[in-house]
N, C-alpha and C positions, 0 to 999 in steps of 0.2 A: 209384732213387727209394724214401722209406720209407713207403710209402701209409699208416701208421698215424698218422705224424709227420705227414704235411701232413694228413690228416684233424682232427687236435687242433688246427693253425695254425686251419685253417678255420673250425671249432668257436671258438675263444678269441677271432679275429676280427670271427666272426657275434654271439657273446655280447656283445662290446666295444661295436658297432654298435650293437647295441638297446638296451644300457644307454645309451649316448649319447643313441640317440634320444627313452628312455623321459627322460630327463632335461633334455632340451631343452623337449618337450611338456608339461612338468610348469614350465618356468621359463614356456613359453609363458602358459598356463594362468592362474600367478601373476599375471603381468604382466595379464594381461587383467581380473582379479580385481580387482588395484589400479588399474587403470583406470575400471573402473566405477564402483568404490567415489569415486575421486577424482571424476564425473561428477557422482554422485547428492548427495557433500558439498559440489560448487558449485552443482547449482540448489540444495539447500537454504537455502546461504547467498543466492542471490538472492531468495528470494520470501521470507525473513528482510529483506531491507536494503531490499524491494519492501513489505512490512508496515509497516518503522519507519516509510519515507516516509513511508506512509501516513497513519500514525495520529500520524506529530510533523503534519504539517499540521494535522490534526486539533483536538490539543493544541492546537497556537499560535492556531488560530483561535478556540479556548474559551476560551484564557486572555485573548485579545483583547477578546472580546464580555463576561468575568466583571469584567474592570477598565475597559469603556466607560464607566460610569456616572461611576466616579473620574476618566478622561480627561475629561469632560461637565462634569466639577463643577470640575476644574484649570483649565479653559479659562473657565469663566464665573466662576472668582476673580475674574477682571480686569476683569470688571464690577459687582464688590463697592463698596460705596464713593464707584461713580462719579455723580455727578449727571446723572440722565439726566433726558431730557425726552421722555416716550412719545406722538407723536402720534398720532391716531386712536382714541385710548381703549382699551378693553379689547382690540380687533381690533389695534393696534397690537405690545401686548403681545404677544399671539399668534402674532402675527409675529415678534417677535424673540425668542420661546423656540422656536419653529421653525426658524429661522434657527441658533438655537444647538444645537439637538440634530442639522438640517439637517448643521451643520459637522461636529459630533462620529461621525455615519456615516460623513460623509467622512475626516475623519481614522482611523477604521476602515478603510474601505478601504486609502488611503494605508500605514500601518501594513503591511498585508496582503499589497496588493502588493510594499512594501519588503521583506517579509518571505520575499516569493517563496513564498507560502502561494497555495494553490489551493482551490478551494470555499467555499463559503458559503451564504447565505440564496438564494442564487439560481441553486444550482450544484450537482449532488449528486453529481458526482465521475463515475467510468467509470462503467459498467453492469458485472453478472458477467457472464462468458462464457458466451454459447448465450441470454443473456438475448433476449426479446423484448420490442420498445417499447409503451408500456400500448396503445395504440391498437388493437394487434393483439390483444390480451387481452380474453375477454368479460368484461363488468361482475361478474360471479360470483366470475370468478377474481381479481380487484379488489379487490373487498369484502374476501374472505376471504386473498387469499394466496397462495391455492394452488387446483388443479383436484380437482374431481370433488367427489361429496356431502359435505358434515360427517357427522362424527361424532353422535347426540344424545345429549343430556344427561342422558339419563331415569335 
């Protein structure tokens, strides 16, 4: 036996090994790198596509309520012209400009919901997270906003 020879085998072996291992744990590593990375780039992109919802609802519902007056005025064209006969006098009237703005919310809504649009005048969308409902809020915090003393202005 050449104990110096299998001492070097052993040596060049043991050296092999750790470089392997040091080289695994380093692809490990990598991997795990672009893992997270890849994690942190999909919520970004959802609370991104979680925003647009948002704010295209938004949108649509603005753009909806900035041309009512135009849908209001398209729809009573058709009453342009017509020979009408208003009973009841002036409370008649009133009635059937009621009637026709009446319609015109409606067809706001209509629109809205075709639109698969959510919120409105009557509707203020989620709450933020951790939010509490006003009721639970003293009137202070209400008024202002927010807790504890103001600031003054002096």
């Amino acid at each position: 036996m050449n104990r110096p020879a299998d001492a070097e085998a052993y040596k060049q072996v043991t050296l092999a090994k750790s470089a392997k291992e040091a080289r695994v744990l380093e692809a490990e590593a990598e991997g795990q790198a672009i893992k997270v990375k890849g994690e942190n780039e999909a919520g970004v992109l959802r609370v991104r596509a979680d925003a647009l919802r948002a704010n295209q609802q938004a949108l649509v519902t603005q753009q909806l309520a900035e041309h009512l007056p135009e849908i209001v005025a398209a729809a009573t064209k058709s009453l342009t012209g017509a020979n009408l006969t208003v009973l009841n006098g002036g409370e008649g009237l009133s009635d059937l400009i009621g009637q026709v703005v009446g319609q015109g919310f409606t067809m706001f809504q209509g629109l809205r919901q075709g639109l698969g649009v959510s919120g409105g005048p009557t509707e203020n969308g989620p709450s933020a997270e951790g939010a509490r409902p006003a009721e639970e809020r003293p009137a202070v915090e209400k008024a202002v906003g927010r807790k504890g003393p103001q600031p003054s202005s002096s």
